[in-house]
N, C-alpha and C positions, 0 to 999 in steps of 0.2 A: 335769520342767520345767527348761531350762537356765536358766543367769543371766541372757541375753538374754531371753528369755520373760517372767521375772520383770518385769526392768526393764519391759518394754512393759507387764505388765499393772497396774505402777503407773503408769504414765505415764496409762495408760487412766480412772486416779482424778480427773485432773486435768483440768477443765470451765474453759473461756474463760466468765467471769463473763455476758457476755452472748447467750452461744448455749448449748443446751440438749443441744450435743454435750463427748465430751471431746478433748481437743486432736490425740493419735493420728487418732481416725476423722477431726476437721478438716482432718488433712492438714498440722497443721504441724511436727508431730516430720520432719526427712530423713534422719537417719540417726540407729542405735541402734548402739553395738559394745561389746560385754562383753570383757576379757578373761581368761583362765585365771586372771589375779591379783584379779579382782574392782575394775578399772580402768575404768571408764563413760563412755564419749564418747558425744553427744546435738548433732546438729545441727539446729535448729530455728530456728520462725520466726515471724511472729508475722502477723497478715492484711493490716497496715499499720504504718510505720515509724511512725507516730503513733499508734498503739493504746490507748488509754488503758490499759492493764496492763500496757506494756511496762517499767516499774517494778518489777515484782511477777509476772506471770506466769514470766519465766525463774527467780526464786529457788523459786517453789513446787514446781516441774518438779524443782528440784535437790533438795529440800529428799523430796520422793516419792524420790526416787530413790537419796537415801544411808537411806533408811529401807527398804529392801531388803535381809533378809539376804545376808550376802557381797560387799557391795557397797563397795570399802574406798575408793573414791573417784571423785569425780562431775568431768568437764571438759564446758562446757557452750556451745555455740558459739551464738551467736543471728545470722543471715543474714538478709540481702533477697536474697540471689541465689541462685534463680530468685525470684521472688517469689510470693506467694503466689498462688493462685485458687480458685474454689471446683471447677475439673479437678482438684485434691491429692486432696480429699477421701474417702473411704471410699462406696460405697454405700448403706453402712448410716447413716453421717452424713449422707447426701444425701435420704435416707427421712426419718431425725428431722427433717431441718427441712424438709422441704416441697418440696424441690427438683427432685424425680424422681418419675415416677409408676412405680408398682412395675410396670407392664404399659406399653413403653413403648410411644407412637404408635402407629409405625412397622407394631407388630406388628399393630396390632387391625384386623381385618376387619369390613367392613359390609356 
């Protein structure tokens, strides 16, 4: 597993207080880049510039993320642009909350 890998699968730890996903499948991590020095850049975002954890959600992201062997330093961008929607999202975050039916319409014959 490289460092990138790592980093995502801590990232993966890390649950939006109010939705039952973690923020990766949400769709708001945009970029991840490791490099050979164990240097961490994280562009993320949050669902709403008003988010009530936008206080506290980017430090916990950071906080996952220097807790990663080899990981010898976190730069952590927080964006509204693009803005969020729930088209970011993972399929598998779209399942957890309700939002997609695992067999969609389109397909089902009558």
């Amino acid at each position: 597993m490289t460092l990138q890998d790592e980093v995502v699968a801590a990232l993966k730890t890390v649950y939006d207080p109010e939705m039952p996903v973690n923020i990766y499948e949400l769709g708001l991590i945009y970029r991840v880049e490791a490099d050979a020095a164990g240097q961490v850049q994280i562009q993320m975002t949050l669902t709403a510039p008003n988010c009530p954890v936008a206080g506290t959600l980017p430090r916990e992201v950071e906080q996952a993320v220097r807790a990663v062997p080899g990981v010898s330093g976190v730069k952590l961008e927080l964006t509204f642009d693009p803005p969020w929607s729930k088209d970011r999202m993972s399929q598998a975050g779209k399942l957890a909350l309700g939002l997609e039916d695992i067999i969609p319409v389109a397909r089902v014959r009558r």
